[in-house]
Residue frames as a rotation matrix with the C-alpha (Angstrom) as fourth column:
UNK 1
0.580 0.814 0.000 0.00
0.814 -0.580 0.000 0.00
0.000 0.000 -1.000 0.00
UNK 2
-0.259 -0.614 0.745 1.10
0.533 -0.734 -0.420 3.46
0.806 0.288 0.518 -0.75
UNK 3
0.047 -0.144 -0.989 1.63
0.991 -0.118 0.064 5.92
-0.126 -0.983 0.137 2.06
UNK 4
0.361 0.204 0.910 1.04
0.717 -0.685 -0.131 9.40
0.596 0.700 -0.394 1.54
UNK 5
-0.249 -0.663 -0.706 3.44
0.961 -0.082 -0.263 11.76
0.116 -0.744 0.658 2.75
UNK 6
0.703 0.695 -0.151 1.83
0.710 -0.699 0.085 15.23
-0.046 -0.168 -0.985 3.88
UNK 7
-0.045 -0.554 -0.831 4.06
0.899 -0.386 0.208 18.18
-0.436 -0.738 0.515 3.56
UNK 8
0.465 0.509 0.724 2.61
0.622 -0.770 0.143 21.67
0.631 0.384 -0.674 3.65
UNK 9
0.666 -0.377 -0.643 5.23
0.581 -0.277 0.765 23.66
-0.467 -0.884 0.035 5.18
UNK 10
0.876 -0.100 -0.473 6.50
-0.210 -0.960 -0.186 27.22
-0.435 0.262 -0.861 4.62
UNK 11
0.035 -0.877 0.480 10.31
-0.166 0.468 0.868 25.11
-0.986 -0.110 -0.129 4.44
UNK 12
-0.543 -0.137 0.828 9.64
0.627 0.590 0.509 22.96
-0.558 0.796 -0.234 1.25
UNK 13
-0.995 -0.074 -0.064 8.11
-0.041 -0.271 0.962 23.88
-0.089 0.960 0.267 -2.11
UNK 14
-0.386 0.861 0.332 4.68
-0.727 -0.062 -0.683 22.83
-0.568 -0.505 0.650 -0.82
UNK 15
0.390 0.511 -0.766 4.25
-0.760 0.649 0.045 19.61
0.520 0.564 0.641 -3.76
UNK 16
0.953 0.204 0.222 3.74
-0.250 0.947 0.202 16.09
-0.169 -0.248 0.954 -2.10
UNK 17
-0.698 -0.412 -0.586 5.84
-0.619 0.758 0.205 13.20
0.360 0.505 -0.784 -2.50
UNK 18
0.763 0.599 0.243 4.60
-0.645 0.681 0.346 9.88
0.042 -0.421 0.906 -2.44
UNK 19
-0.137 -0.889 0.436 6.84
-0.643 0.415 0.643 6.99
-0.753 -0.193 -0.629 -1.38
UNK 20
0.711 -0.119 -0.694 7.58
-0.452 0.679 -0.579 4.30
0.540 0.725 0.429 -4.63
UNK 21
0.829 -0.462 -0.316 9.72
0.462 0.883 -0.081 1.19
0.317 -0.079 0.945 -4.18
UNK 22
0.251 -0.946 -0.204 12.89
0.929 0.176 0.327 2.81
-0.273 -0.272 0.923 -4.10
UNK 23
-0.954 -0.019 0.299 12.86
0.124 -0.935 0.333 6.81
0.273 0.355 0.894 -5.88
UNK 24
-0.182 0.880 -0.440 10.06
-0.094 -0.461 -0.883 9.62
-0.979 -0.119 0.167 -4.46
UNK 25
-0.368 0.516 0.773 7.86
0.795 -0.258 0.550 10.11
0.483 0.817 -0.316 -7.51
UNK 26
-0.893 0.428 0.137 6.17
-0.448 -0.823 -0.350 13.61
-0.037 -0.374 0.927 -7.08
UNK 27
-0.652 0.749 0.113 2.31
0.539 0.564 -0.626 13.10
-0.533 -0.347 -0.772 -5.87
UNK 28
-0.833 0.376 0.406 -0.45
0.146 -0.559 0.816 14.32
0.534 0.739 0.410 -7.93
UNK 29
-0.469 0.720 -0.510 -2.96
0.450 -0.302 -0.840 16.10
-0.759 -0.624 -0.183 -6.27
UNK 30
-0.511 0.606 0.610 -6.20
0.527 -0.339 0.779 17.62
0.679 0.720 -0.146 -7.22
UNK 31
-0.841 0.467 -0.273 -8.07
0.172 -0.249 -0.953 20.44
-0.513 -0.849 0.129 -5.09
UNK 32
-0.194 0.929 0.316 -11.61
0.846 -0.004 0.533 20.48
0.496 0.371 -0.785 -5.09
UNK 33
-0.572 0.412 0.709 -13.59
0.114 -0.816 0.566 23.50
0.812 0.405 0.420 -5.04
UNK 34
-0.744 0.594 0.305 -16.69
-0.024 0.433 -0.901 23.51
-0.667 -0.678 -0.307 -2.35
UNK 35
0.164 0.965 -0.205 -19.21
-0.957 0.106 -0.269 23.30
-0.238 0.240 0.941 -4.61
UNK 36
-0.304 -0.085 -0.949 -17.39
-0.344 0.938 0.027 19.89
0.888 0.335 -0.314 -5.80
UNK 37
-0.945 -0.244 -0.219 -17.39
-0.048 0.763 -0.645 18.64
0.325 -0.599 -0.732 -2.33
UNK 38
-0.380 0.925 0.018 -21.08
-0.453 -0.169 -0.875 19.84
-0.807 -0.341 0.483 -1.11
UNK 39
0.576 0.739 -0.350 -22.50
-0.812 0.568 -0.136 18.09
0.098 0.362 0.927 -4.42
UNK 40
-0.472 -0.558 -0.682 -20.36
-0.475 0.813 -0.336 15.31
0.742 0.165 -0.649 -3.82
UNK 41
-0.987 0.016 0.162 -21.48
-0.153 0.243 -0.958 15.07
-0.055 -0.970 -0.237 -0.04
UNK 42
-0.322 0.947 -0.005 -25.10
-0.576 -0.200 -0.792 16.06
-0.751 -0.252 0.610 -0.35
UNK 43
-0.820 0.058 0.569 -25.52
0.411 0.752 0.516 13.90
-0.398 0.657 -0.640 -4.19
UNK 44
0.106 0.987 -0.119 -27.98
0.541 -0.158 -0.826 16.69
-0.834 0.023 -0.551 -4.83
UNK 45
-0.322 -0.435 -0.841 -26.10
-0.499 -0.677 0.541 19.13
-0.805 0.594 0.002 -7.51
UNK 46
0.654 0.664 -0.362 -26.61
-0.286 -0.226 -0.931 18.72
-0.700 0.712 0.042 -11.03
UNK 47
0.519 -0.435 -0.736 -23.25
-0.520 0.523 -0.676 17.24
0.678 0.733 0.045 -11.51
UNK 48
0.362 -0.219 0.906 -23.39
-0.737 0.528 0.422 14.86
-0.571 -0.820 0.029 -8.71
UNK 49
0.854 0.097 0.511 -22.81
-0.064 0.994 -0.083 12.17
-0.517 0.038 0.855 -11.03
UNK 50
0.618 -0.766 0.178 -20.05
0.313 0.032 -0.949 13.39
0.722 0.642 0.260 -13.32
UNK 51
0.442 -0.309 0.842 -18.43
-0.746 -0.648 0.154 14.24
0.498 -0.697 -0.516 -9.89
UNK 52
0.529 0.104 0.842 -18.46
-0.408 0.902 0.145 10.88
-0.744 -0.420 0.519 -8.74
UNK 53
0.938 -0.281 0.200 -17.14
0.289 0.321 -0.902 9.55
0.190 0.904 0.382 -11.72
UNK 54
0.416 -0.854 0.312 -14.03
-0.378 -0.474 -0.795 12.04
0.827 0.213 -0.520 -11.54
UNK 55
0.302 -0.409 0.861 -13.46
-0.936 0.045 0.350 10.68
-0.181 -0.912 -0.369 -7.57
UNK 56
0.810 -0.034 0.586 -13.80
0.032 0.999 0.014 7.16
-0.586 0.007 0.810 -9.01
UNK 57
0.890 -0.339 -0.304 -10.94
0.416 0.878 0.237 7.88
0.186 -0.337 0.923 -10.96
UNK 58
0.600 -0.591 0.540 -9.21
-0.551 -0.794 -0.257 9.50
0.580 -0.143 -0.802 -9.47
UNK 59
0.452 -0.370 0.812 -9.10
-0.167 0.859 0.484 6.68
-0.876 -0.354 0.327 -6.10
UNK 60
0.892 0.012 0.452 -8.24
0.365 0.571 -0.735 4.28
-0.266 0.821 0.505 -9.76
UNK 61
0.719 -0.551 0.422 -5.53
0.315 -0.283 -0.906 6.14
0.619 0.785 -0.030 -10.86
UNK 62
-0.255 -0.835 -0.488 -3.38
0.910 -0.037 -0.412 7.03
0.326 -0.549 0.769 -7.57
UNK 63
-0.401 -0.214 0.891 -4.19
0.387 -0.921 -0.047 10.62
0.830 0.326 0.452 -7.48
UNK 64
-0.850 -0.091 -0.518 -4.63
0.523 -0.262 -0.811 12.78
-0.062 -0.961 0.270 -4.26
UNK 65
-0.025 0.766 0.642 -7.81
0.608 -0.498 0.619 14.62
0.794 0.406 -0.453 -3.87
UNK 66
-0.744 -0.113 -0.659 -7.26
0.657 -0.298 -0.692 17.80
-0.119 -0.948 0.296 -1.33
UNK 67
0.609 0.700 0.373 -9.64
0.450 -0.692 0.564 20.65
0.653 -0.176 -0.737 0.16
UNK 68
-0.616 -0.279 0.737 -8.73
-0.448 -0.644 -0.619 23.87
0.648 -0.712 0.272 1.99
UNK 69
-0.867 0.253 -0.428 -10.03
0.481 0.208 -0.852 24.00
-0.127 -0.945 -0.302 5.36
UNK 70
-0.776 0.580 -0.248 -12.22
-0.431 -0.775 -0.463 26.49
-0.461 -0.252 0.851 4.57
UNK 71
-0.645 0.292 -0.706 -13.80
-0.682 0.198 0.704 24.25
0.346 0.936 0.071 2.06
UNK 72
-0.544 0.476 -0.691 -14.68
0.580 0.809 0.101 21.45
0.607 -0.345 -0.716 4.64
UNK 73
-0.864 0.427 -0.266 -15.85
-0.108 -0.674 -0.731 24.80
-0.491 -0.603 0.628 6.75
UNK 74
-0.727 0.500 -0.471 -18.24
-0.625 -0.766 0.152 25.29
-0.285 0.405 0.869 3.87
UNK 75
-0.281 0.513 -0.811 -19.46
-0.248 0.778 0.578 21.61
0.927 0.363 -0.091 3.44
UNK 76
-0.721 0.252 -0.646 -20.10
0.693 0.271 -0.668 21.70
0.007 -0.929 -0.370 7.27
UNK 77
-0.553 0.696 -0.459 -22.21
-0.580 -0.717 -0.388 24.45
-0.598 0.052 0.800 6.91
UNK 78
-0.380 0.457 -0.804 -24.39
-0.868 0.123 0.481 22.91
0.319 0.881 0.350 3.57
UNK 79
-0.683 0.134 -0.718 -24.50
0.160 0.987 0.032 19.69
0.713 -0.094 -0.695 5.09
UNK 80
-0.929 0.234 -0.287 -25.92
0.233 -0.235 -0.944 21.34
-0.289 -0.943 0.164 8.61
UNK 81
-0.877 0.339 -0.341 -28.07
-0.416 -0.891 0.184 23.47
-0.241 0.303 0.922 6.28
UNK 82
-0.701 -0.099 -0.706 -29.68
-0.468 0.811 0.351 20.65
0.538 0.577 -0.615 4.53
UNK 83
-0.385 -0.296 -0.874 -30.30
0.527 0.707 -0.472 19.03
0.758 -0.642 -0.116 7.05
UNK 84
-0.732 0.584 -0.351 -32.15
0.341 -0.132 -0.931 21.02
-0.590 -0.801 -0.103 9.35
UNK 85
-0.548 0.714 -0.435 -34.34
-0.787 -0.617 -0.022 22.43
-0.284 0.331 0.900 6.48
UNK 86
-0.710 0.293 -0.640 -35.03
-0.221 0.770 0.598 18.77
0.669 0.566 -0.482 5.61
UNK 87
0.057 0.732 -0.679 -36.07
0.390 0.609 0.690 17.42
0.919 -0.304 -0.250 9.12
UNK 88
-0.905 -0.305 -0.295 -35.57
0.359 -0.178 -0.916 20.10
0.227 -0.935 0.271 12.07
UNK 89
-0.654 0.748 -0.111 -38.55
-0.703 -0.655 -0.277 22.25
-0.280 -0.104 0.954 11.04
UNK 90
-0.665 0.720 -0.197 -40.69
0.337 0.525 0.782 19.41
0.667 0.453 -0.591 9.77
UNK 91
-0.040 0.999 0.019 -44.48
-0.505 -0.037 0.862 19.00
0.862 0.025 0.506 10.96
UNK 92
0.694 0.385 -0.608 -44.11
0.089 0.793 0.603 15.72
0.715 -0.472 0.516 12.60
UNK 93
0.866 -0.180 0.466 -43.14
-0.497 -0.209 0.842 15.97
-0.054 -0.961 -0.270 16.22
UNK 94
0.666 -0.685 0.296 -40.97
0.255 0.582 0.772 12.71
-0.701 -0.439 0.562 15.84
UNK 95
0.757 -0.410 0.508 -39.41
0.494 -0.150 -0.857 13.82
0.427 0.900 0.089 12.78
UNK 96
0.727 0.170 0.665 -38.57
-0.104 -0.931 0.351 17.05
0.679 -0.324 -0.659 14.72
UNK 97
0.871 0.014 0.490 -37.32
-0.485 0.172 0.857 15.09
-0.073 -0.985 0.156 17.68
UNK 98
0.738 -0.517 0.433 -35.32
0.266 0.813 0.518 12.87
-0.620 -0.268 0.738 16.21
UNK 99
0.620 -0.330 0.711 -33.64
0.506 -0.525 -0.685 15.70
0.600 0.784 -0.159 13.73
UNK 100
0.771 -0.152 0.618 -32.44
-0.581 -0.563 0.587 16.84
0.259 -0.812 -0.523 17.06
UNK 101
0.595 -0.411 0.691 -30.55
-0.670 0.222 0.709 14.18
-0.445 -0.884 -0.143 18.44
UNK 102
0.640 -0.224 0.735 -29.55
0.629 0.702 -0.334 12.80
-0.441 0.676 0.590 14.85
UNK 103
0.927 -0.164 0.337 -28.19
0.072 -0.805 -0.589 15.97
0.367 0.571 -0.734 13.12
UNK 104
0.749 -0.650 0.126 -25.70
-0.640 -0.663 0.388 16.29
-0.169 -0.371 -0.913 15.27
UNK 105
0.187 -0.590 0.785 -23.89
-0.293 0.729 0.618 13.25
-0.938 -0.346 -0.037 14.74
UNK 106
0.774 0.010 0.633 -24.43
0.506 0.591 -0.628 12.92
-0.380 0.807 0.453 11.07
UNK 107
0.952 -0.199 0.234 -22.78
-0.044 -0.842 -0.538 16.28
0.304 0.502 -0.810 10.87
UNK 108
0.372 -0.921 0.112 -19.64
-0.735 -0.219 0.642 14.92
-0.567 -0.321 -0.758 12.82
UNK 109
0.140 -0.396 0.907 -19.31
0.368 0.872 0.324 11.77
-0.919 0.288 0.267 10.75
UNK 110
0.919 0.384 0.087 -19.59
0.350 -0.696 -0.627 14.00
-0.180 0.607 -0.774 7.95
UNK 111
0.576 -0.818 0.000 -16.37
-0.784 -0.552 -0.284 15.95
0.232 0.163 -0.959 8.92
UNK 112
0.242 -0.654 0.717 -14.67
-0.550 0.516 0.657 13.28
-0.799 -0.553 -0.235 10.00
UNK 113
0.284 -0.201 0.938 -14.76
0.596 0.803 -0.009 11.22
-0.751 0.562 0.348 6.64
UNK 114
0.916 -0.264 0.302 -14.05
-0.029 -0.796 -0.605 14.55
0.400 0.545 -0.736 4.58
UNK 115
0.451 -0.837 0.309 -10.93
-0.825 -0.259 0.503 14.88
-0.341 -0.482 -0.807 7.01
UNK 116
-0.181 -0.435 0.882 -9.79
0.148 0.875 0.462 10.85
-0.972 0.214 -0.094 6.35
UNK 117
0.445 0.030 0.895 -10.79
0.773 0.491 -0.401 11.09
-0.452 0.871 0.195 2.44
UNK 118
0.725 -0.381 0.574 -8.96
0.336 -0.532 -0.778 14.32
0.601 0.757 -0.258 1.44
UNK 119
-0.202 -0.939 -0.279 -5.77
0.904 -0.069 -0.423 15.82
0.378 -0.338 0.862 2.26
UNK 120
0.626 0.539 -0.564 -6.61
0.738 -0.643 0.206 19.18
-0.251 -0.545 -0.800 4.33
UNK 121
-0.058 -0.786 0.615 -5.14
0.838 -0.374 -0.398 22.16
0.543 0.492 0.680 2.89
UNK 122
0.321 0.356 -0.878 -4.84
0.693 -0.720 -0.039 25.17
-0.646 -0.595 -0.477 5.47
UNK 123
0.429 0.136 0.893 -5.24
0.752 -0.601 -0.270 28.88
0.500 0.787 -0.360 4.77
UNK 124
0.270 -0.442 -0.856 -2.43
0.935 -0.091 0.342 31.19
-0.229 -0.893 0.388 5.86
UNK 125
0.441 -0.069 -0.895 -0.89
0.255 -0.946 0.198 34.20
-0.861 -0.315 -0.399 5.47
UNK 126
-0.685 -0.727 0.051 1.01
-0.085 0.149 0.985 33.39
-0.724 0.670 -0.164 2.61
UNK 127
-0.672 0.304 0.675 -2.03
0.685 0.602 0.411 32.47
-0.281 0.739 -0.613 1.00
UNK 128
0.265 0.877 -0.400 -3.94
0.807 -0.429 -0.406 35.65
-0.528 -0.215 -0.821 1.64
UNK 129
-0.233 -0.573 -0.786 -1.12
-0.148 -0.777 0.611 37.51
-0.961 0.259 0.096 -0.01
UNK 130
-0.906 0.017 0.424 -1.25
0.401 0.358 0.843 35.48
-0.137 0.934 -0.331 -3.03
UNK 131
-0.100 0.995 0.006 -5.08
0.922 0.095 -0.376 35.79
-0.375 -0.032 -0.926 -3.11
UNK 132
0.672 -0.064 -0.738 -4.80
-0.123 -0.992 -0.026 39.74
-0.730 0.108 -0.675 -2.74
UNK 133
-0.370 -0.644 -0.669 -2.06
-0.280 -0.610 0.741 39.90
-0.886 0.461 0.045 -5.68
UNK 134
-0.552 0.509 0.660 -4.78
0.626 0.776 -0.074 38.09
-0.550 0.372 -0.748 -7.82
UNK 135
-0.081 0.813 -0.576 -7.07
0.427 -0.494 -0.757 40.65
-0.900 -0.308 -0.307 -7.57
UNK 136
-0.176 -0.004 -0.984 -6.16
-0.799 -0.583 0.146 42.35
-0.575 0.812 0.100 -11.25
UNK 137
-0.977 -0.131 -0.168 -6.50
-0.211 0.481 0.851 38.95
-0.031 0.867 -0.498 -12.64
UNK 138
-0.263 0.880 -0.395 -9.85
0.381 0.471 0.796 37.50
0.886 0.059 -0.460 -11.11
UNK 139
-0.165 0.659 0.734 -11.90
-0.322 -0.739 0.592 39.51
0.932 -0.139 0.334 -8.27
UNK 140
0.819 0.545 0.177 -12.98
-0.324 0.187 0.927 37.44
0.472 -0.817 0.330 -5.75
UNK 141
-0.329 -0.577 0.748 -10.80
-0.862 -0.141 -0.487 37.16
0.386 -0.805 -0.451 -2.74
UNK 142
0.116 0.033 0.993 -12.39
-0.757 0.650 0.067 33.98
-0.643 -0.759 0.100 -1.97
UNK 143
0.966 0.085 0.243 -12.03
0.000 0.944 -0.331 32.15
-0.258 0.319 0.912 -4.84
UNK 144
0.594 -0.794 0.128 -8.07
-0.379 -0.417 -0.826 33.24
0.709 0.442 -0.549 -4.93
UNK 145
-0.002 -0.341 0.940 -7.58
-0.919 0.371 0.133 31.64
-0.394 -0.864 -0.314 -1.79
UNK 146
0.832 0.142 0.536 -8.18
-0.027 0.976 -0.217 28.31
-0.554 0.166 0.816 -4.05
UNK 147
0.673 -0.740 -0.012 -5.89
-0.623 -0.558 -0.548 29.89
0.398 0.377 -0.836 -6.33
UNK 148
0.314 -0.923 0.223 -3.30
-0.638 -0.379 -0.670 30.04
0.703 0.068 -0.708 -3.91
UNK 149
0.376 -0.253 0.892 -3.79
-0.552 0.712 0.434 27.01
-0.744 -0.655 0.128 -2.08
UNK 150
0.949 -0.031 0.313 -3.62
0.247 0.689 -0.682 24.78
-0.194 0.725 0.661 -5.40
UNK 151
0.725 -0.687 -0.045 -0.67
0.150 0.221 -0.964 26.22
0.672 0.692 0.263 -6.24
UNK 152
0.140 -0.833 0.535 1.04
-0.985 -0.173 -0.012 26.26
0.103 -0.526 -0.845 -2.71
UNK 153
0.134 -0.272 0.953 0.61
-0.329 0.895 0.301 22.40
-0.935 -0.354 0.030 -2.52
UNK 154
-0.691 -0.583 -0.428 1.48
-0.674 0.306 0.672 21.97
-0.261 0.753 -0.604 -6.16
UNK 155
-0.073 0.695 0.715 -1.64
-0.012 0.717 -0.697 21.09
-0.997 -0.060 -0.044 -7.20
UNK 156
-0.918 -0.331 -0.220 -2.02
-0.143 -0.241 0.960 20.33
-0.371 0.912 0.174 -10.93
UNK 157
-0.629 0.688 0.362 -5.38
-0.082 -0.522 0.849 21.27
0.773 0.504 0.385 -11.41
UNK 158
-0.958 0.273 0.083 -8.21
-0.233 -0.583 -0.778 22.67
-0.164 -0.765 0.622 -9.67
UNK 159
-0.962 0.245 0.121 -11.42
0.258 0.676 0.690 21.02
0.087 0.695 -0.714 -9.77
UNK 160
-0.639 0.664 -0.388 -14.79
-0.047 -0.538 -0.842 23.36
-0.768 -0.520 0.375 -10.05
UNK 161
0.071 0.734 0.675 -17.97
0.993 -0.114 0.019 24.25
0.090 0.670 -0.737 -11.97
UNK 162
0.158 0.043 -0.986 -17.20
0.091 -0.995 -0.029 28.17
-0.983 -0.086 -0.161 -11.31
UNK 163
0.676 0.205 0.708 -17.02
0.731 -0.064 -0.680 29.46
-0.094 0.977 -0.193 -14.66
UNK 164
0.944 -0.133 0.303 -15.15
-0.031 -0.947 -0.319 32.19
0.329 0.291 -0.898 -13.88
UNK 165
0.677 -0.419 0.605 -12.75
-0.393 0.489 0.779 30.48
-0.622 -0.765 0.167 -12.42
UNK 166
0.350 -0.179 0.920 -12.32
0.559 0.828 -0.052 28.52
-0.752 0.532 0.390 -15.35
UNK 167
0.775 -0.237 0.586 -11.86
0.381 -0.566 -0.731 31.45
0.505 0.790 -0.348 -17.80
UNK 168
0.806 -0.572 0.152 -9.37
-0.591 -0.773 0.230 33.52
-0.014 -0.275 -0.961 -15.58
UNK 169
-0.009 -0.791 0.612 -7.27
-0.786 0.384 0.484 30.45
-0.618 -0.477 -0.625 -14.94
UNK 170
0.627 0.778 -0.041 -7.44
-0.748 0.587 -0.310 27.94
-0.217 0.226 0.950 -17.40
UNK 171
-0.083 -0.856 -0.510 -4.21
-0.595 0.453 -0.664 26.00
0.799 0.248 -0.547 -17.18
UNK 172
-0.633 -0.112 0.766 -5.41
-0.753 -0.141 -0.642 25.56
0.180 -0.984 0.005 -13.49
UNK 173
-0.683 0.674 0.280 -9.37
-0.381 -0.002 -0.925 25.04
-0.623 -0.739 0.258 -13.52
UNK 174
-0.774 0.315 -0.550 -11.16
-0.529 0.155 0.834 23.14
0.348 0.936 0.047 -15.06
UNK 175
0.115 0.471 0.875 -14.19
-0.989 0.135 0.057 21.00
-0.091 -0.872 0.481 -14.24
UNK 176
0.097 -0.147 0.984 -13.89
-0.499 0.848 0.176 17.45
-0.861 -0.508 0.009 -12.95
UNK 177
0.684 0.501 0.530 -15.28
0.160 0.606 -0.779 15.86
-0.712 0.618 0.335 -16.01
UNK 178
0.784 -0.603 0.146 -12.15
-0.020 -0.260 -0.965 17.45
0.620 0.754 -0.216 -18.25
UNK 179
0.095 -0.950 0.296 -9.23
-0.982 -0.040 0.186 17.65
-0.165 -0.308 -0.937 -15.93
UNK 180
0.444 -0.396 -0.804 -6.92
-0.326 0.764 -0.557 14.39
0.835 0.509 0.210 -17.47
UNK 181
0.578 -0.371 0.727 -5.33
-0.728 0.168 0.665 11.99
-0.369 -0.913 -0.173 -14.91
UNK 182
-0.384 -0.912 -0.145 -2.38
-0.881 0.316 0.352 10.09
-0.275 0.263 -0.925 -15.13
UNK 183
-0.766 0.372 0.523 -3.41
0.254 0.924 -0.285 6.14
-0.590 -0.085 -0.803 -16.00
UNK 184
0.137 0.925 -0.356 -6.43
-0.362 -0.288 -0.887 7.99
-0.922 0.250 0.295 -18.14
C-alpha cells in the first residue's frame, strides 16, 4: 500500500511526495472546489454524477484529492443546512425530535470522513497575499484563496464548476469531467 506523505510547510516547495519502491515520484494532487465537495457530499447538484465519476478515478488512478479548510468549513455548513431544512422544522413531532438528536452526529461523521478522504489544505498568510495579488487577474478574494492554495501544494489542477474560475485560470481550472489523470 502506498503511504502518503503530507508536507505543507512554509520550508519545502509545498508539492507532495509519495513513497515508490525505491525513488520519491512527485504526488499528484487535485483540489476540489466547495461546490465539488457539497455536491459530492449532499448527491444533490446537477453534476453529482459526473463528480463521482471524476473521484472514481481518481481513487483508480493514484491521485490525491485535497480541500482547503475552509472548504470542509463550507461543506459543514451545507451539510448542517440541509439538514435542518429537511427534518428540524418538519411537521411531525418525531421527525422534529429525532432531527435533534440525529443531526448532530451525522454532521460529525460527515467531517470526519471529509478529514480521512482528502488531504486538508490550510489557509495562511502566505495564502492571503497570493489571493490579494490576484485581484487584477480574477476579483474574488475567496475564490483566490483556491488559487493560492492549489498552487502552494502543487496542485495540478483545480477542480470546479465556477465558470469564472475557469476562464481567468485555465491552465489551473477546469471542471472534474475534463481535468486528465495520469493512468487515463
Amino acid at each position: 500500500m502506498i503511504r502518503w506523505v503530507r508536507i505543507i510547510s512554509p520550508i519545502c516547495s509545498g508539492a507532495g511526495l509519495r513513497q515508490g519502491s525505491s525513488v520519491m515520484q512527485r504526488e499528484t494532487i487535485v483540489l476540489c472546489d466547495s461546490n465539488i465537495l457539497i455536491d459530492q457530499a449532499l448527491d444533490c447538484g446537477p453534476w453529482s454524477s459526473r463528480i463521482a465519476a471524476f473521484m472514481e478515478r481518481a481513487v483508480a488512478n493514484d491521485v490525491t484529492i485535497a480541500a482547503t479548510s475552509l472548504a470542509i468549513k463550507d461543506l459543514s455548513y451545507a451539510v448542517h443546512c440541509v439538514m435542518k431544512r429537511r427534518w428540524l422544522h418538519s411537521e411531525s413531532v418525531v421527525e422534529s425530535a429525532t432531527a435533534k438528536k440525529v443531526i448532530p452526529g451525522v454532521l460529525r461523521h460527515t467531517l470526519h470522513s471529509a478529514i480521512e478522504l482528502y488531504k486538508i489544505v490550510p489557509i495562511g498568510e502566505s495564502e492571503c497575499q497570493r489571493a490579494m495579488a490576484l485581484e487584477s487577474r480574477h476579483s474574488d478574494f475567496e475564490d483566490n484563496l483556491i488559487i493560492a492554495a492549489g498552487e502552494s501544494i502543487g496542485a495540478v489542477r483545480i477542480a470546479t464548476y465556477d465558470e469564472q474560475l475557469i476562464k481567468h485560470f485555465p491552465d489551473l481550472c477546469a471542471k472534474p469531467e475534463d481535468i486528465a489523470l495520469p493512468g487515463d
